[in-house]
N, C-alpha and C positions, 0 to 999 in steps of 0.2 A: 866325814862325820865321826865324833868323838861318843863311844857311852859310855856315862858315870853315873852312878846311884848316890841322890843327894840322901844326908840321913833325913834333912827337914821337908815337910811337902811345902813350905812356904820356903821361896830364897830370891836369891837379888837378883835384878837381871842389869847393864849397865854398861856404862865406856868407862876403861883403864886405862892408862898414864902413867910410865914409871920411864924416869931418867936413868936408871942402874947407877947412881952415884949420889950420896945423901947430901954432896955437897951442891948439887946442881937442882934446879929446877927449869923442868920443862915443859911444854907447852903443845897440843895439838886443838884444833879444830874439826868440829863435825858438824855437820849438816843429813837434813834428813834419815835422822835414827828414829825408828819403831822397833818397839819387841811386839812380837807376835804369838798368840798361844799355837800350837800344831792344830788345832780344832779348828781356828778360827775363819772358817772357808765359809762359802755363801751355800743356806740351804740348799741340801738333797747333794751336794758336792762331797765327794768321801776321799780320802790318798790313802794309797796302798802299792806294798811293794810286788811284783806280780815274781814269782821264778823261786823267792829266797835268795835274792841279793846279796855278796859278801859284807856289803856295809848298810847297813838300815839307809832307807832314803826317805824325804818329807815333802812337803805342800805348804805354802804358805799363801795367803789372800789380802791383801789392801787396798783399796780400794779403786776396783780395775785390774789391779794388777798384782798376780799370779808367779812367783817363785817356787818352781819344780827340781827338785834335786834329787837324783839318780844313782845308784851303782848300776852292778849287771856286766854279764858279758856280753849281751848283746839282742838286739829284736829281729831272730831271724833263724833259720832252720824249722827244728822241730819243736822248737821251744824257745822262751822267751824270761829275760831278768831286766828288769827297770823299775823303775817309778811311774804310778800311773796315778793320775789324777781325773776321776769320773763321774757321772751319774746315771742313774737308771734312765733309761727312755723307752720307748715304743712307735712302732710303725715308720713312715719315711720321717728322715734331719735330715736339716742343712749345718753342717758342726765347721764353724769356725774360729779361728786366731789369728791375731797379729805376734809371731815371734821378734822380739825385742833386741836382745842380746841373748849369748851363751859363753858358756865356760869356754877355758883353755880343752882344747879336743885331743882325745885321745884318735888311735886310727881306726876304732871303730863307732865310738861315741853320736847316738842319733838324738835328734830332738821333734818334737811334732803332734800331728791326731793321730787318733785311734779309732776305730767304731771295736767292741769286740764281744764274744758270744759269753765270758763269764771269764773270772779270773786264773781258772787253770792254765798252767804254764804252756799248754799245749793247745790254747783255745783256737777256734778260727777269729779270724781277726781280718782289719783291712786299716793300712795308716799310708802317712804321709806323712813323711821326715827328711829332715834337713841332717844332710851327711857332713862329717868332719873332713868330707874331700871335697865341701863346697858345692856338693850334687844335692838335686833333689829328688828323694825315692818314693814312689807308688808300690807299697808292697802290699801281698795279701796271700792269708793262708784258706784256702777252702774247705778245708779237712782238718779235723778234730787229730791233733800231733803228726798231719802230715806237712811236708817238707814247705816253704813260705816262697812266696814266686817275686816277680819282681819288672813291672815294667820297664819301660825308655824313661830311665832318668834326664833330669835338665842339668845340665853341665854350665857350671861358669856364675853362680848369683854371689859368689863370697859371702865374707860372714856378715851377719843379720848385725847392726845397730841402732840404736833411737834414731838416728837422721836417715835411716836407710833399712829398715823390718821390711819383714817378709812375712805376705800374706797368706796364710793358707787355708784350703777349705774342701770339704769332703762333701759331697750329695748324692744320700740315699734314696732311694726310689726303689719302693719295694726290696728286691734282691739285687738291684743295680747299681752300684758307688763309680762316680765318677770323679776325680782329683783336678782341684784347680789351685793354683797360687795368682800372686800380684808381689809386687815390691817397689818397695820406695817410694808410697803414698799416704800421705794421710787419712784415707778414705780411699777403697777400690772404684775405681771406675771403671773398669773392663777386666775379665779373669782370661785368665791363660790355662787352656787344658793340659795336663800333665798323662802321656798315655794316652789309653784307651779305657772304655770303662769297662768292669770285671762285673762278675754276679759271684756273690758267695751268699751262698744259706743257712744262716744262723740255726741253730736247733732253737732258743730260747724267743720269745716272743719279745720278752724284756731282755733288754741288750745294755751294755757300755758305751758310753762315747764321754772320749777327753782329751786329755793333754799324756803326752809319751816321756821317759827322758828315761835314756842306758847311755851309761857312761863310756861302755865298748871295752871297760875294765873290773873285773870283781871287788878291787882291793881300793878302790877310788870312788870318790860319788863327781859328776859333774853339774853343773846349776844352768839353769833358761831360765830367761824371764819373759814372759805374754803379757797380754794385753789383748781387751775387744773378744774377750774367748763368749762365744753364743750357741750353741746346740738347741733347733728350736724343730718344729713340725716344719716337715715341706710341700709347701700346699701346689704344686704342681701334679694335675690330673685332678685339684678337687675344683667345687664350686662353690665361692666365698663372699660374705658379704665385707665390703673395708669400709671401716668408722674412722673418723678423724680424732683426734685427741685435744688435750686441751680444754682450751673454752668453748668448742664446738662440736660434741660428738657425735657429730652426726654422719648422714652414711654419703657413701659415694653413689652419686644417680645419674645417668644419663635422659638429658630434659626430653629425648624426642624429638626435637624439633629438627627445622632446615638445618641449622649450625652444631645442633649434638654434640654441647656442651656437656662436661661431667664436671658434676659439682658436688659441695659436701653440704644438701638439701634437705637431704630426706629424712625425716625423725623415724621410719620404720625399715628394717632391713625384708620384708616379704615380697615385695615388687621384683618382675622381671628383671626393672631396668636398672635396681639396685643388687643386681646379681651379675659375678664376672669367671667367667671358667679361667683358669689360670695353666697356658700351655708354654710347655717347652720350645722355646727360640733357638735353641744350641747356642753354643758355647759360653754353658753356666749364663744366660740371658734368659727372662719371662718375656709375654706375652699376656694380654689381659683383653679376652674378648666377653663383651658384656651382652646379657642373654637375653633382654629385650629387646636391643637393638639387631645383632648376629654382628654388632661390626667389633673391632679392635680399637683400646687406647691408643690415643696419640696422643702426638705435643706439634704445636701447630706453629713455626715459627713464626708463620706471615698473619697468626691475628694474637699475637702478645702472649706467644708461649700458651696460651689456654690449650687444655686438656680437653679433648674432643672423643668422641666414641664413633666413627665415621669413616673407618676403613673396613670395608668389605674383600672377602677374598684372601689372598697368601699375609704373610708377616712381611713389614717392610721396616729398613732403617729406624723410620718415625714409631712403629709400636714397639718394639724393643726393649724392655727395663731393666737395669743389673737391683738387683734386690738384694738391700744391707739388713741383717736384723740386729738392732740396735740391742746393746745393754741395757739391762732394767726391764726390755720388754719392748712391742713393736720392730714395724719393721720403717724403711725409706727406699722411695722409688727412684731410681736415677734415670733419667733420658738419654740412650744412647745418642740420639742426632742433637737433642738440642745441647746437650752436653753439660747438664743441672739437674737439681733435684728436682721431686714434684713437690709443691709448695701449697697447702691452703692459704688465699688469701679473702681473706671473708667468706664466702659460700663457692666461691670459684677456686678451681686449682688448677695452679699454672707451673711451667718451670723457673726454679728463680733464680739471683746472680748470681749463685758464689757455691762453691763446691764445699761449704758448712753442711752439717746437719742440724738443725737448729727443733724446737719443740713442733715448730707445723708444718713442719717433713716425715714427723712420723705417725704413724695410722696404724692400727690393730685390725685384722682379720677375724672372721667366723662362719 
């Protein structure tokens, strides 16, 4: 990154062309060019550089998609120099990204999440980064300028590209972060635990979570691009009612009857049976046991994928969900067995064909 003080506050921004010979005329082609203000990030989203970085670094936002550019010598010891792209949150997140591409890598150069307690160079912290050695690091500091620990990396995913990104995804529960990735999907359908999970106790109540980038050199900035980035509440251990979106907003209910169907019937969310306690499955997988009933969601192959409320007792294969939270807002339910989303189709919901995420796959919680 270059600084120069223009004299005008208004000036040009553009594509150049020069043949270096006044006698020649030449020619290039561009496709998809924006200019971008540095500001122009989606509410409550801020960049900053955290350490005093040798080279100022930036943020930039279009639509979806997220260009993070870094110096820094590096995210790790006692302290810390990158680009950090954040926003305020509170209480337990599920903070995730799809990393896209990256720079050419230095040997130390990382890219990735963050959850962190404030922007002092010595904050505690907890990420998940993708190493210029092709590894993937669960690190975290639990002390205020004490030394940054580091689990069992995954060895072997190479470098991130559009036909081949790498997922990653951080969940907080209370003082507990557990590290998961995916790769090479257009959509997660099953997460890979990274490690073990850590407890670190923020001092601040109001905390950081975003996107990482140190170049692993002071005098260098390096560039990631994301995608799908979401930091949203994690409603595992509450009790939630789910509305459907769309032209139907209505609530998830379990009818009660022999066949304990759950459908999107109900116009008020206070009923038992429109209430679902939302439990941890392992391995970054829900659970949704509905509170009038006492049983668990399912997905019923053998009566047309319909969503049932009729398993009683432990978690099995059929109750299962990977939970996407979608951009813009909501969330989508995916079926581990039946291997689909969950799908409103008129007042019934069912799993449907196609590993899309489409508008009546997604439903809002409260």
């Amino acid at each position: 990154m270059i600084s120069a003080s223009f004299v005008n506050s208004t000036y040009q921004s553009g594509l150049a062309v020069c043949s270096h010979n006044t006698a020649l005329l030449c020619t290039a082609t561009f496709t998809d060019y924006t200019t971008l203000a540095s500001s122009s990030l989606p509410t409550g989203w801020t960049s900053a550089d955290i350490g005093a970085p040798g080279v100022p670094g930036a943020s930039f936002y279009d639509f979806d998609n997220y260009t993070v550019i870094g110096s820094g010598s590096n995210i790790g010891s006692t302290a810390d120099q990158f680009q950090y792209l954040s926003k305020v949150v509170t209480g337990s997140q599920i903070l995730t990204t799809r990393l896209d591409s990256v720079d050419s890598t230095t040997s130390a150069s990382k890219w990735g999440l963050m959850f962190r307690d404030s922007t002092a160079t010595g904050s505690m912290m907890v990420d998940l980064v993708w190493l210029s050695t092709g590894n993937l690091a669960f690190q975290w500091r639990s002390a205020t300028n004490g030394t940054m620990s580091s689990g069992t990396s995954v060895a072997g995913l190479g470098v991130p590209t559009p036909s081949n990104p790498l997922w990653l995804r951080i969940v907080k529960t209370g003082n507990v972060y557990t590290a998961f990735y995916a790769q090479g999907v257009a959509n997660p359908t099953a997460w890979t635990q990274v490690g073990t999970s850590q407890t670190v106790t923020f001092g601040n109540s109001n905390y950081l979570s975003g996107l990482a980038v140190s170049s692993g050199a002071n005098t260098v900035t390096k560039a990631a691009a994301f995608s799908r980035l979401t930091t949203a509440a994690n409603p595992i251990g509450l009790r939630i009612t789910i509305q459907a979106t769309g032209n139907n907003t209505k609530y998830f209910i379990a009818d009660g009857s022999a066949n304990q169907y759950v459908g999107a019937t109900s116009l008020t969310n206070t009923s038992a049976l429109a209430q679902f306690d939302v439990v941890d499955a392992g391995g970054g997988l829900i659970a949704l046991r509905n509170v009038g009933t006492g049983n668990y969601l399912s997905i019923d192959s053998a009566d047309g994928y319909k969503a049932k409320a009729n398993t009683a007792g432990g978690i099995g294969t059929s109750n299962k969900f990977v939970l996407t939270n979608v951009v813009g807002g909501g969330f989508a339910l995916f079926s581990v067995s039946a291997g689909r989303y969950v799908r409103r189709t008129g007042n019934f919901l069912a799993a449907d064909t196609d590993l899309a995420i489409v508008p009546t796959d997604v439903f809002i919680w409260a």
